[in-house]
VMD Tcl script that builds the backbone (N, CA, C; Angstrom):
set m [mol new atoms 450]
animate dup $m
set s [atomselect $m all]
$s set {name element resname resid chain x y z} {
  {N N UNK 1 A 10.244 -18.833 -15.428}
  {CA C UNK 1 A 10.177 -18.867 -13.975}
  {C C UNK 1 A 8.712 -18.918 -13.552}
  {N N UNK 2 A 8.144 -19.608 -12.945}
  {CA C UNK 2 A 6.715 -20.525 -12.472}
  {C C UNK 2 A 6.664 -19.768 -10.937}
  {N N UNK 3 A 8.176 -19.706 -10.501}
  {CA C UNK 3 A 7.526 -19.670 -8.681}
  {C C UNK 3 A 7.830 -18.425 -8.199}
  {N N UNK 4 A 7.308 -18.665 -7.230}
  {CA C UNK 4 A 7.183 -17.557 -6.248}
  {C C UNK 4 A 8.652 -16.890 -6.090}
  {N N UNK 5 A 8.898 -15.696 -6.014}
  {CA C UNK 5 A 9.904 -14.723 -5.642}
  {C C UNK 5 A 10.285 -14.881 -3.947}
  {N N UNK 6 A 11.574 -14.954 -3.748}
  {CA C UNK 6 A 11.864 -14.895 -2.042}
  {C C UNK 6 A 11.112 -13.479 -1.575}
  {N N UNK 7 A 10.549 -13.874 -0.622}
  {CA C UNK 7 A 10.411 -12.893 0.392}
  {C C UNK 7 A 10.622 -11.788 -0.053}
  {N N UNK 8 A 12.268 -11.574 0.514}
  {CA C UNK 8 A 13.039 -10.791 0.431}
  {C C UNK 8 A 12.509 -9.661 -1.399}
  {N N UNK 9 A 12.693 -10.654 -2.101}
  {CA C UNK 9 A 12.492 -10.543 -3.375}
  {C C UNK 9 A 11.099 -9.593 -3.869}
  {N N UNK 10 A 10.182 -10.185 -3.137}
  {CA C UNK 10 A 9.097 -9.881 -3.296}
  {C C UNK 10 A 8.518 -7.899 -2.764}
  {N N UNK 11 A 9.269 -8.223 -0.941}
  {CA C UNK 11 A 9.329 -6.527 -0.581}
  {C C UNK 11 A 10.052 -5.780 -1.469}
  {N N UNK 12 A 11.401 -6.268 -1.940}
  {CA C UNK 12 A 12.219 -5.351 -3.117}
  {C C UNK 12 A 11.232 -4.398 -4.074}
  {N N UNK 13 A 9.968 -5.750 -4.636}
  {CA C UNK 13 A 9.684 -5.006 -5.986}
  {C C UNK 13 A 8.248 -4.023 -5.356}
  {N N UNK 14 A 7.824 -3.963 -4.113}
  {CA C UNK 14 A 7.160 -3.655 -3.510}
  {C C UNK 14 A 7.548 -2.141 -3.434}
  {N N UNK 15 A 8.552 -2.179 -2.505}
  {CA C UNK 15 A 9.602 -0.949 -2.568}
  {C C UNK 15 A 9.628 -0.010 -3.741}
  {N N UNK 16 A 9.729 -0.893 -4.372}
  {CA C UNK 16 A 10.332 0.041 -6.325}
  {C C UNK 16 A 9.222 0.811 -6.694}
  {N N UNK 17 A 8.027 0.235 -5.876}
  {CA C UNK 17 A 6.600 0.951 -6.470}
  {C C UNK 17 A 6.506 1.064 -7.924}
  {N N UNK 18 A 6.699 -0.115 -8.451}
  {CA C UNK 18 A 6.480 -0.443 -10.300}
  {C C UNK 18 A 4.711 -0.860 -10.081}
  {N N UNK 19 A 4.595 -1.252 -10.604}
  {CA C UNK 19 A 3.342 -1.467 -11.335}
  {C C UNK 19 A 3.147 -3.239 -11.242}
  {N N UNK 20 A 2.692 -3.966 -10.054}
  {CA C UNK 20 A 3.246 -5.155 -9.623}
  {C C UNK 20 A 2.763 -6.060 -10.678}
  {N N UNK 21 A 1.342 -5.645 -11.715}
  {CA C UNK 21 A 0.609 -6.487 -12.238}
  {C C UNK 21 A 1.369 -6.205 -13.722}
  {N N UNK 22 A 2.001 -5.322 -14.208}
  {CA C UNK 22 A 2.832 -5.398 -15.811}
  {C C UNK 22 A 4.068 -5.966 -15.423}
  {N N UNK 23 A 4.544 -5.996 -14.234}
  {CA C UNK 23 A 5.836 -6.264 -13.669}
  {C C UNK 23 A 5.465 -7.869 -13.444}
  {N N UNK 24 A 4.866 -8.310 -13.154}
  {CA C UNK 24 A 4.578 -9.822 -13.153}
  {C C UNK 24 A 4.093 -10.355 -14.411}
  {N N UNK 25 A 3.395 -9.686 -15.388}
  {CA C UNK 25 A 3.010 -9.991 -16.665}
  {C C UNK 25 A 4.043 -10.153 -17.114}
  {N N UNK 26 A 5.529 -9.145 -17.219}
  {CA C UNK 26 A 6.582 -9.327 -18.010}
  {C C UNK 26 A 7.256 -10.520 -17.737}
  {N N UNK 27 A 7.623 -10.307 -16.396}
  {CA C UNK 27 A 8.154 -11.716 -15.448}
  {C C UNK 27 A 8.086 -13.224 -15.935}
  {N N UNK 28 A 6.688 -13.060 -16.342}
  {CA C UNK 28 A 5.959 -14.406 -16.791}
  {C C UNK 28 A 6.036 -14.509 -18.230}
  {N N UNK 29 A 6.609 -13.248 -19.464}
  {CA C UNK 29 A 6.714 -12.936 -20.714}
  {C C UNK 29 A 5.373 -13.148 -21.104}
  {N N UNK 30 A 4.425 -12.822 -20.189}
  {CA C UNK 30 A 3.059 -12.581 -21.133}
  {C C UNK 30 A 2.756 -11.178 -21.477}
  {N N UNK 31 A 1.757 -10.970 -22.486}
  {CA C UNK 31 A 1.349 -9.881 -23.316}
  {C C UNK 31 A 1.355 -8.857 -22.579}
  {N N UNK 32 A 2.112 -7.664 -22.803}
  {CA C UNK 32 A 1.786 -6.540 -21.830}
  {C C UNK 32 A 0.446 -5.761 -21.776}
  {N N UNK 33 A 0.166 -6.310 -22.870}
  {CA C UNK 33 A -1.512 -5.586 -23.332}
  {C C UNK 33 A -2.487 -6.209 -22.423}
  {N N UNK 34 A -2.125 -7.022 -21.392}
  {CA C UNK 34 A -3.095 -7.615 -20.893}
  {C C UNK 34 A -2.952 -6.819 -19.465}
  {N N UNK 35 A -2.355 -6.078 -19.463}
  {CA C UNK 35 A -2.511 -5.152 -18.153}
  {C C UNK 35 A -4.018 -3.919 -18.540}
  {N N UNK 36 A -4.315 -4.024 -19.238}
  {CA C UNK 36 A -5.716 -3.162 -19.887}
  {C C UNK 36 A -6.438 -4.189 -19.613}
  {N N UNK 37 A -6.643 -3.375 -17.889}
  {CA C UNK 37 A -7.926 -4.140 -17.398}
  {C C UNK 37 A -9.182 -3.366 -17.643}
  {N N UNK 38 A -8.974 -2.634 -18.667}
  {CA C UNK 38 A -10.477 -2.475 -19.583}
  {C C UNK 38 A -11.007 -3.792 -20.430}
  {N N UNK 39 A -10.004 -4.619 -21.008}
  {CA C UNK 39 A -10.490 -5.721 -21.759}
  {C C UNK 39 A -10.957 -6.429 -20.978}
  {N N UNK 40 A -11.994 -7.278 -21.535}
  {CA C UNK 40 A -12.483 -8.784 -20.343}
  {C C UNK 40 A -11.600 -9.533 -20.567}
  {N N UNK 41 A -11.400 -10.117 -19.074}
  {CA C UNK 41 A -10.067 -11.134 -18.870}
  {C C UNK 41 A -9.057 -10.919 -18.370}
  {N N UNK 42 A -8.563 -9.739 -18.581}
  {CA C UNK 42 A -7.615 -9.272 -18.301}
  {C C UNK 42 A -6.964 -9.080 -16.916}
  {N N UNK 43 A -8.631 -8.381 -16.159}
  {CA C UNK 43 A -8.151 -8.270 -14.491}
  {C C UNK 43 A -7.563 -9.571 -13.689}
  {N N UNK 44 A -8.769 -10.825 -14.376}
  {CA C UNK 44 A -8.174 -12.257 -13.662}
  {C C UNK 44 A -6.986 -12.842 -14.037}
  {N N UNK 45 A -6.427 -12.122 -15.207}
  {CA C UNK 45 A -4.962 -12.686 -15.583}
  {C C UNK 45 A -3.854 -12.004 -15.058}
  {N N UNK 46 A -4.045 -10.423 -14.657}
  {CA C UNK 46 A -2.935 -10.059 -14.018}
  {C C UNK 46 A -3.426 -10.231 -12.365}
  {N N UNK 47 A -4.725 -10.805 -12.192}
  {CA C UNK 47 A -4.278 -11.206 -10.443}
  {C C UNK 47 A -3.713 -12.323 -10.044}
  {N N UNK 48 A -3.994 -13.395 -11.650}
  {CA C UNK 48 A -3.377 -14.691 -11.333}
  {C C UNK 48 A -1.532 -14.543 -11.256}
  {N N UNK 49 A -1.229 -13.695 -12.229}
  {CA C UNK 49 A 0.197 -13.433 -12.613}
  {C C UNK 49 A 0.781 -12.686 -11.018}
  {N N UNK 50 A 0.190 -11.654 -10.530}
  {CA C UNK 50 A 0.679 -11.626 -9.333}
  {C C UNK 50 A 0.601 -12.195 -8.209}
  {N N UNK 51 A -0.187 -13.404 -8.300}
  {CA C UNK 51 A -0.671 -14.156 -6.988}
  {C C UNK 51 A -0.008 -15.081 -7.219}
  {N N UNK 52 A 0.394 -15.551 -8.484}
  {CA C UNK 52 A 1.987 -16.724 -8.773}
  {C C UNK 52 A 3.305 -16.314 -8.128}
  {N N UNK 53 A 3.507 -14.819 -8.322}
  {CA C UNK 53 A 4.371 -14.330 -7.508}
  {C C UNK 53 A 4.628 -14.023 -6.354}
  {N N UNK 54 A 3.523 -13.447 -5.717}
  {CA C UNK 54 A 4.038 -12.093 -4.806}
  {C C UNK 54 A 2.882 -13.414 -3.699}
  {N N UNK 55 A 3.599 -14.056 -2.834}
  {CA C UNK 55 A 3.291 -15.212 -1.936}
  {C C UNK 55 A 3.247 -14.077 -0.557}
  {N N UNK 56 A 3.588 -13.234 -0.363}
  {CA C UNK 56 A 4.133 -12.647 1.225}
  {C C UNK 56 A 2.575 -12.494 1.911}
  {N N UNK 57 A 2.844 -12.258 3.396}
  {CA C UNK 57 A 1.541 -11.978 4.559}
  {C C UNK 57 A 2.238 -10.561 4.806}
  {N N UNK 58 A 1.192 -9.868 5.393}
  {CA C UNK 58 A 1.094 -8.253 5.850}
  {C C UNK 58 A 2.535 -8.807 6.875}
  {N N UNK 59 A 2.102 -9.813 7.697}
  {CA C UNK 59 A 3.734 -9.837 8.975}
  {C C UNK 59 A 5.065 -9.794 7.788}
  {N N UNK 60 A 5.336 -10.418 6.870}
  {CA C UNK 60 A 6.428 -10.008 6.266}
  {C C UNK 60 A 6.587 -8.704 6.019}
  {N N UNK 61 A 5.782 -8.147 5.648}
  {CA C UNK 61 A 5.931 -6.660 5.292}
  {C C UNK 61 A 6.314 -5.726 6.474}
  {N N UNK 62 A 5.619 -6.279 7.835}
  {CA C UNK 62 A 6.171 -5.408 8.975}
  {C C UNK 62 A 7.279 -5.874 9.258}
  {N N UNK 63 A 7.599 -7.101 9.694}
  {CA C UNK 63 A 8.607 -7.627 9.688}
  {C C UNK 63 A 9.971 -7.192 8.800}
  {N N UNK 64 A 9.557 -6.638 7.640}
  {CA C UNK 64 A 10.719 -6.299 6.974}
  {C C UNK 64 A 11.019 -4.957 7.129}
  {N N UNK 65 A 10.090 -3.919 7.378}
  {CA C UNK 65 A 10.271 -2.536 7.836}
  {C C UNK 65 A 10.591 -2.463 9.618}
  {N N UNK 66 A 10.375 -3.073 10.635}
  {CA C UNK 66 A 10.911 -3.251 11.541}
  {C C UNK 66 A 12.074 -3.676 11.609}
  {N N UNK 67 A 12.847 -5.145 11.003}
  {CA C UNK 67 A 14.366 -4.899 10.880}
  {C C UNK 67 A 14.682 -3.662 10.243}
  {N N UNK 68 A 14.315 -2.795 9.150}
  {CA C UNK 68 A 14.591 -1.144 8.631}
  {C C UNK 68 A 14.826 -0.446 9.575}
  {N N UNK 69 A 13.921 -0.517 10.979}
  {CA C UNK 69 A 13.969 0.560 11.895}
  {C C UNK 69 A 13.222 1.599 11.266}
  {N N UNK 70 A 11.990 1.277 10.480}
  {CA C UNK 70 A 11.045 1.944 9.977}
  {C C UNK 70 A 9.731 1.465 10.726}
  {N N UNK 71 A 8.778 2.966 10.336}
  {CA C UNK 71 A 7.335 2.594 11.250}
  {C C UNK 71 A 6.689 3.061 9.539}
  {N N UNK 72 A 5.670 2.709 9.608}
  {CA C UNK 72 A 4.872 2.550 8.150}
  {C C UNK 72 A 5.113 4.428 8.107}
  {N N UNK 73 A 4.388 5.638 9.074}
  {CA C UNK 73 A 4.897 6.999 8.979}
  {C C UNK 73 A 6.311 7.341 7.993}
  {N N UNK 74 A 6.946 6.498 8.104}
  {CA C UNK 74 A 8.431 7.002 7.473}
  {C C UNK 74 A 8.458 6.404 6.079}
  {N N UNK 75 A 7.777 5.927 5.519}
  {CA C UNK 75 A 7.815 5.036 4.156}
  {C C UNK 75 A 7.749 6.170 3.311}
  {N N UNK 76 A 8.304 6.080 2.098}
  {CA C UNK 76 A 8.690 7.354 1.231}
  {C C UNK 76 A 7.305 8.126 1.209}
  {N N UNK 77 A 5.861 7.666 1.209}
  {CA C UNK 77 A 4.931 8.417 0.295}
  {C C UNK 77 A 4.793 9.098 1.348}
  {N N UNK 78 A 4.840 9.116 2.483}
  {CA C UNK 78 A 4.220 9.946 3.815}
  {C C UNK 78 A 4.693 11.510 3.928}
  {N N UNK 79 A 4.195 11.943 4.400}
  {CA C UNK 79 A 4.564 13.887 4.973}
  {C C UNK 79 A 4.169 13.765 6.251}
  {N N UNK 80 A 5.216 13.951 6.752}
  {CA C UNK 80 A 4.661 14.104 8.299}
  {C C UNK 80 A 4.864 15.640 8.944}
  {N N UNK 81 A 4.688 16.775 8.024}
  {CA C UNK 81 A 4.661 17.740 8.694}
  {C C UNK 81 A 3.687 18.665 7.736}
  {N N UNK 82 A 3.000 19.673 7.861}
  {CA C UNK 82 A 2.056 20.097 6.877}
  {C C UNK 82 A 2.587 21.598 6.125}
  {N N UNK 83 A 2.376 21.379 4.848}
  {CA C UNK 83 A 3.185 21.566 3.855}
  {C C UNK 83 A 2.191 21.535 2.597}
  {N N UNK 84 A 2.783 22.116 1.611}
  {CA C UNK 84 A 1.950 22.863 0.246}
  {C C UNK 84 A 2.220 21.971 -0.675}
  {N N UNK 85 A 2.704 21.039 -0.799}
  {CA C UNK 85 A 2.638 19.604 -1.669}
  {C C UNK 85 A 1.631 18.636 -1.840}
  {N N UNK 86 A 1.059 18.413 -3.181}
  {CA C UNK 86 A -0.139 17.217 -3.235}
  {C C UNK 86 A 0.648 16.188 -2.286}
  {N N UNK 87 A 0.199 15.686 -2.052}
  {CA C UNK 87 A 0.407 13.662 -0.995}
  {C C UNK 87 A -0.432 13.589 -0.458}
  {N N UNK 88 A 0.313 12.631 0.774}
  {CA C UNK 88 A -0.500 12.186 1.648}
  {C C UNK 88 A 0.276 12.681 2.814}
  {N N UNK 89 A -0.358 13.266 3.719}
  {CA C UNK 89 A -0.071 13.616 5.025}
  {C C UNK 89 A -0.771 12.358 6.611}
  {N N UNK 90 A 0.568 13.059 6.998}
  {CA C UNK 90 A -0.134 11.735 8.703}
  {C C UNK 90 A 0.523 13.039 9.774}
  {N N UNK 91 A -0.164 13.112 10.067}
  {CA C UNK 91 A -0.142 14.868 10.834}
  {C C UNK 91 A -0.438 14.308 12.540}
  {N N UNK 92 A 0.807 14.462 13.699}
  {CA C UNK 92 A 0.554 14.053 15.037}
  {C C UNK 92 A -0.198 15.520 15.231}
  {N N UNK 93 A -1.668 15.573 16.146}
  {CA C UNK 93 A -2.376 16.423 16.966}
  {C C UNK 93 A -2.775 16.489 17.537}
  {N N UNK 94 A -2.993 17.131 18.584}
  {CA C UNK 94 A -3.567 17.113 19.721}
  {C C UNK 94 A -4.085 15.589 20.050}
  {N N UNK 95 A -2.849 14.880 20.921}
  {CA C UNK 95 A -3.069 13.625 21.421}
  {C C UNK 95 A -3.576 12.572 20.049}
  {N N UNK 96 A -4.012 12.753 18.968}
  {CA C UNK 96 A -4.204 11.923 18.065}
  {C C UNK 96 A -3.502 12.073 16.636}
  {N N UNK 97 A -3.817 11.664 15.108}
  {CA C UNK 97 A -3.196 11.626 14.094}
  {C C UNK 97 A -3.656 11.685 13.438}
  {N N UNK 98 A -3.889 12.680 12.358}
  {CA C UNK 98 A -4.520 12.857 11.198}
  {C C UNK 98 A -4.411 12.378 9.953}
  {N N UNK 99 A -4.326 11.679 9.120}
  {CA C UNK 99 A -4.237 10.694 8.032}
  {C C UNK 99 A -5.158 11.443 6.667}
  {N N UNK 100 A -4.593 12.356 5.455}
  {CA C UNK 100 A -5.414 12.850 4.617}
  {C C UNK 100 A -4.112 12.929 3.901}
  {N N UNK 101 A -4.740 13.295 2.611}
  {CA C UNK 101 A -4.406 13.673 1.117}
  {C C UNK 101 A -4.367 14.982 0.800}
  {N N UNK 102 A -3.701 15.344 -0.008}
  {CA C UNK 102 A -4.149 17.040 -0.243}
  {C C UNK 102 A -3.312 17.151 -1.332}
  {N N UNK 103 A -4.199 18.033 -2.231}
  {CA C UNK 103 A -3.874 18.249 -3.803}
  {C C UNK 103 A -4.332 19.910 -3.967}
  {N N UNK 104 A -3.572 19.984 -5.047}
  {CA C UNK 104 A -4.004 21.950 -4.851}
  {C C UNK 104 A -4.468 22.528 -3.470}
  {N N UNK 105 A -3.446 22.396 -2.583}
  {CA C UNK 105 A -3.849 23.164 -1.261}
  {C C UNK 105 A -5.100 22.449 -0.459}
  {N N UNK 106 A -5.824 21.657 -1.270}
  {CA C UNK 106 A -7.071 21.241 -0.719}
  {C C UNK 106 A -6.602 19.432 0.091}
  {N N UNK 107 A -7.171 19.786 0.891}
  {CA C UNK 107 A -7.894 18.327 1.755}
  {C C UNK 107 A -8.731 17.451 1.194}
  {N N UNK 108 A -8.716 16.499 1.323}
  {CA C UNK 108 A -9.437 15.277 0.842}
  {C C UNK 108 A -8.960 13.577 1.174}
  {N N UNK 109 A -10.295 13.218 1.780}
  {CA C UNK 109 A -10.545 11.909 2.245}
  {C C UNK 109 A -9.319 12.150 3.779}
  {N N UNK 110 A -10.009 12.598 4.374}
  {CA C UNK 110 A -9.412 13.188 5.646}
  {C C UNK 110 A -10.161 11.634 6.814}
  {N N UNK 111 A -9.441 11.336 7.570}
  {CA C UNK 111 A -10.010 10.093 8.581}
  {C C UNK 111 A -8.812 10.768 9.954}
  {N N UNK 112 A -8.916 10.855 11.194}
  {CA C UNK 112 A -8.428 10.806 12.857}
  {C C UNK 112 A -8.142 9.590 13.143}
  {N N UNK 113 A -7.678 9.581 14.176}
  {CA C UNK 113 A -7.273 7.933 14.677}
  {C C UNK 113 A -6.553 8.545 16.283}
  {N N UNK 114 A -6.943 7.914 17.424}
  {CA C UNK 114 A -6.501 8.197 18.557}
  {C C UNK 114 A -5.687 6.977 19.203}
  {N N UNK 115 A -5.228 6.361 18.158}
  {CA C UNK 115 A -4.687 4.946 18.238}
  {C C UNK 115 A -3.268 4.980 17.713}
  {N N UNK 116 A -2.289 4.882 17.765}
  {CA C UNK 116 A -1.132 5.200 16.811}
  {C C UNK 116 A -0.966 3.222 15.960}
  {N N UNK 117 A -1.315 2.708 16.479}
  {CA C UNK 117 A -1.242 0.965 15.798}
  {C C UNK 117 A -2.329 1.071 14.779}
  {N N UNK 118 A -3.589 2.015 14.848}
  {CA C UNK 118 A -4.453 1.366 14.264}
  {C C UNK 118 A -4.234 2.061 12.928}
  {N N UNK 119 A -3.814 4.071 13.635}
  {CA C UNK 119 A -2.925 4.727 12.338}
  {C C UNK 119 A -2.446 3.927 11.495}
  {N N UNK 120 A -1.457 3.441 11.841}
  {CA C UNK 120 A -0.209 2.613 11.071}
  {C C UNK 120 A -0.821 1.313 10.048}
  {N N UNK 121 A -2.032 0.819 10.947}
  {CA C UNK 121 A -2.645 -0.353 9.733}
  {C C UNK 121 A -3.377 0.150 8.595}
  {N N UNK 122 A -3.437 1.566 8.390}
  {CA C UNK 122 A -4.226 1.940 7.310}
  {C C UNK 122 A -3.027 2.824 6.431}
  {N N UNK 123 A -2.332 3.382 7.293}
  {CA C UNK 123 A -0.802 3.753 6.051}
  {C C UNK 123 A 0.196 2.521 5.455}
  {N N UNK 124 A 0.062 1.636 6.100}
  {CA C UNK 124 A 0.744 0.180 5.450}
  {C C UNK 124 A -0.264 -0.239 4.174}
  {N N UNK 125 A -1.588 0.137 4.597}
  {CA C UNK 125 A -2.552 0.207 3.671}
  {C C UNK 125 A -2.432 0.601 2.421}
  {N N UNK 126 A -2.778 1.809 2.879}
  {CA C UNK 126 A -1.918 2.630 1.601}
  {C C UNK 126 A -0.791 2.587 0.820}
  {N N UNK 127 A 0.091 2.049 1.244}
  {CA C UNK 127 A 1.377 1.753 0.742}
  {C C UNK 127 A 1.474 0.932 -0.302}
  {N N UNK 128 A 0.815 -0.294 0.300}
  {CA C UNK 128 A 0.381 -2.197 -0.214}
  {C C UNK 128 A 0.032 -1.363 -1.998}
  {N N UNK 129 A 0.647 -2.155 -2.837}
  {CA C UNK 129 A 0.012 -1.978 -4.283}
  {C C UNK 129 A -1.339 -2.437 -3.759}
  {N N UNK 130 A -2.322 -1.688 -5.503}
  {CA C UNK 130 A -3.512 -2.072 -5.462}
  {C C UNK 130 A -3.522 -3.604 -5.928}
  {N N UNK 131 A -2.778 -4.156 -6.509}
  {CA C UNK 131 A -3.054 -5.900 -6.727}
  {C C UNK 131 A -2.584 -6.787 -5.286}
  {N N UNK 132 A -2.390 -5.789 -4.256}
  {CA C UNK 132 A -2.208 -7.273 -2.914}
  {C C UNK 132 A -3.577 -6.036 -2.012}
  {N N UNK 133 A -4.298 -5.988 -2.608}
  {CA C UNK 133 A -5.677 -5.752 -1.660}
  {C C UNK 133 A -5.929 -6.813 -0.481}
  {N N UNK 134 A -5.492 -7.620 -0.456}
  {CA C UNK 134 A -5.895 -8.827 0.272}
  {C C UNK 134 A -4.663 -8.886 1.572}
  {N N UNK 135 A -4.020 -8.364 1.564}
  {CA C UNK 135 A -3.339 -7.746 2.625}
  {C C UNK 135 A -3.883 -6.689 3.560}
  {N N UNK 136 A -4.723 -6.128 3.296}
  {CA C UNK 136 A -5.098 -5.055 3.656}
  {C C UNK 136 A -5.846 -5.446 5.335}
  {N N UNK 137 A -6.289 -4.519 6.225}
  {CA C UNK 137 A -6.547 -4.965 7.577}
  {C C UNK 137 A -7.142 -3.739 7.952}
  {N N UNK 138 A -8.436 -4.130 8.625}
  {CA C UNK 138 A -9.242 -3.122 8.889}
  {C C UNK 138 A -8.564 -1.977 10.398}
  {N N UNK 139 A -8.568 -0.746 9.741}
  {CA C UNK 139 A -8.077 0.240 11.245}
  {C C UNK 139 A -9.092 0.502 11.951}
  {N N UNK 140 A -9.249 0.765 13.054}
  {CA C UNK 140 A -10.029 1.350 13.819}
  {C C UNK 140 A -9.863 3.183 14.261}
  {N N UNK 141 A -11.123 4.237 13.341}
  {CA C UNK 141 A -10.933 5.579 13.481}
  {C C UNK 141 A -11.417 6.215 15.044}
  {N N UNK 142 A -10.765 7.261 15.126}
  {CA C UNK 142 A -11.588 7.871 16.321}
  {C C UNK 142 A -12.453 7.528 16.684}
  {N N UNK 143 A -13.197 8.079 15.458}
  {CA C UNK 143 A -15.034 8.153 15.850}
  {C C UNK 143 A -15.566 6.987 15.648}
  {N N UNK 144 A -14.444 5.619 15.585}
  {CA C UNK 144 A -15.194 4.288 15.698}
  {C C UNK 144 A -15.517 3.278 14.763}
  {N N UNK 145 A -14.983 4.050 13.127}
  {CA C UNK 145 A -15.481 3.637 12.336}
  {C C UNK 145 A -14.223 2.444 11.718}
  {N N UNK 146 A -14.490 1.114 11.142}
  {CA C UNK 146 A -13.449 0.485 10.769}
  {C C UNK 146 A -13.167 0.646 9.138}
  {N N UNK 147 A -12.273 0.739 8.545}
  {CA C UNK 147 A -11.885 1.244 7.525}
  {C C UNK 147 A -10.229 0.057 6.730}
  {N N UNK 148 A -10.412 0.282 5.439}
  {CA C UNK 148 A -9.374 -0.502 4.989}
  {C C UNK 148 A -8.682 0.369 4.118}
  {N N UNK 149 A -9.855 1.116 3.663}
  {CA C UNK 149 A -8.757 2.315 2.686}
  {C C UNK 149 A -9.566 3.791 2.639}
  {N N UNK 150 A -8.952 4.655 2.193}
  {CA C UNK 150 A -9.302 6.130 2.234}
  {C C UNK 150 A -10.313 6.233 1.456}
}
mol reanalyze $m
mol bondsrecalc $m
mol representation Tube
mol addrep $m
């Protein structure tokens, strides 16, 4: 199989949160060893292997969580209430939204947002595997700053 995955096809394996670049290596029955993007070569072969596949734009992706009746907040990795679990938290406060991580009780890579759209373009962010970086879309923080990832 040479082509591109439907759409449809494509959010599925998105969803599954596999590993998009061994998951397209297999797809294609090439070497799984070539996901050790410690070797040279390797990184440009599993971006080519997922860029054969995985064809979609960021609008498909909303597009497909809006027919869900999902807002990027509700996507499995999120916590939206604060709580003693490593993740990622998106915390509504005082008129704005807090967007951080937290591992052993601790905080980390903490960003505000007084925007709830611009929130949402940096947790879709987060979501996106690391091999569709190129999806990604700059948010706009509180304090002004534009950002693509934590």
């Amino acid at each position: 199989m040479n082509s591109p995955l439907s759409i449809e096809e494509q959010i599925q394996v998105i969803h599954s949160r596999q590993d998009i670049a061994a998951w397209a290596l297999a797809r294609f029955g090439l070497p799984a060893e070539w996901r050790d993007t410690n070797e040279p070569g390797n990184t440009g072969r599993c971006h080519d292997a997922v860029d054969r596949l995985f064809t979609l734009t960021r609008e498909d992706i909303e597009s497909s969580l809006a027919a869900q009746g999902l807002a990027p907040e509700q996507l499995p990795h999120v916590r939206t209430k604060p709580d003693s679990h490593d993740g990622a938290y998106f915390i509504a406060k005082h008129g704005g939204w807090e967007y951080y991580y937290q591992e052993r009780g601790m905080r980390w890579r903490e960003v505000v947002f007084d925007n709830l759209a611009e929130a949402r373009k940096l947790l879709l962010n987060d979501y996106l595997p690391t091999w569709l970086r190129r999806l990604h879309v700059p948010a706009l923080t509180e304090d002004g700053q534009l950002i693509t990832t934590m």
